[in-house]
N, C-alpha and C positions, 0 to 999 in steps of 0.2 A: 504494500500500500504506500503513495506516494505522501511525503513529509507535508503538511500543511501548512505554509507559510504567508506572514502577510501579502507577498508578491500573488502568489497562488488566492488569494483572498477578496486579490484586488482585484480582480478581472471577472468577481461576480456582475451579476447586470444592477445588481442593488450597489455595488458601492461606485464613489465617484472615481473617474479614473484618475490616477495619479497628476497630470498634466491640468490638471483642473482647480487641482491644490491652490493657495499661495505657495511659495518661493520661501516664506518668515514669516510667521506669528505679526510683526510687525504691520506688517499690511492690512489686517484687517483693525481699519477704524472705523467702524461702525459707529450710531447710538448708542449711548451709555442712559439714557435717560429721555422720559417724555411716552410720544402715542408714536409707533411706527407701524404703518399700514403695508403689506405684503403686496407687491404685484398679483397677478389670477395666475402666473405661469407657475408660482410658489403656493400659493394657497388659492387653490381651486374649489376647497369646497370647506363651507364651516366658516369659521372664524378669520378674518383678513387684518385685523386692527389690533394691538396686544399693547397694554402700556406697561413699560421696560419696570415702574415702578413694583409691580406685582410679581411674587417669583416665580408662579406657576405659569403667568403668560411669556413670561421672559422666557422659559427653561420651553415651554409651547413652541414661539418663535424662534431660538438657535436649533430644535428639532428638526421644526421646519423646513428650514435654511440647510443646515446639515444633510437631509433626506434629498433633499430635493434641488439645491443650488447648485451654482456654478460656479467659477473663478468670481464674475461681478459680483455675485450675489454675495458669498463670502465674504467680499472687500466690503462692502455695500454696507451690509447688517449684519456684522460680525464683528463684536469689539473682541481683542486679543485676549484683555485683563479679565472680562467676564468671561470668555471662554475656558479661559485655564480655571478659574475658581469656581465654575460652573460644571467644571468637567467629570468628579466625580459620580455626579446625578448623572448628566448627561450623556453617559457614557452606557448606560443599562439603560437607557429610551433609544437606543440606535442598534440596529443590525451590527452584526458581529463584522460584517465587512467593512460598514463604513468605518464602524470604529477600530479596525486595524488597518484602515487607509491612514487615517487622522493621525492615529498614533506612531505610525511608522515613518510619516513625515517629519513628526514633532514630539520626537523623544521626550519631551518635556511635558505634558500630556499623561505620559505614562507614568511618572510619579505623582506626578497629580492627581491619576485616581486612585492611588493607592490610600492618599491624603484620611 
């Protein structure tokens, strides 16, 4: 039986391809605070609107965003600082693929869920 590795992980159709990433944690500057309304190509169905102040919409919208984005989207509504301190939760609301996409890019992620 062949070794299962994040590489091997990556090429599920649920996770984002690697090229899709940022580059650095640094890149995404997203909202940190207020109302952020989703495009329909991100939320299509349910809820489009999340205010950052609430943790359950917050941790709702970087789901989202994670499931379903792309490089812009990422940059877009994905603040770095919330993602890292966010990421233990967030990390058991994502497919095992995305989250060894994530993780594999950004070694630093993976101590942070161990947090």
């Amino acid at each position: 039986m062949a070794e299962v590795t994040p590489a091997t992980v990556a090429s599920s159709r649920w996770a984002p391809a690697a090229d899709q990433l940022p580059r650095d944690l640094s890149e995404l500057a997203g909202p940190v605070h207020g109302a952020v309304t989703l495009p329909l190509h991100l939320a299509w169905s349910g809820l489009r609107t999340f205010d950052l102040a609430d943790e359950k919409l917050l941790l709702g919208l970087y789901r989202i965003v994670l499931l379903n984005g792309h490089h812009e989207d990422y940059t877009h509504y994905l603040d770095a600082t919330l993602l890292v301190s966010r990421w233990p939760v967030l990390r058991k609301m994502l497919g095992r693929s995305v989250r060894a996409v994530w993780e594999e890019r950004f070694p630093r992620l993976r101590p942070a869920a161990a947090a």
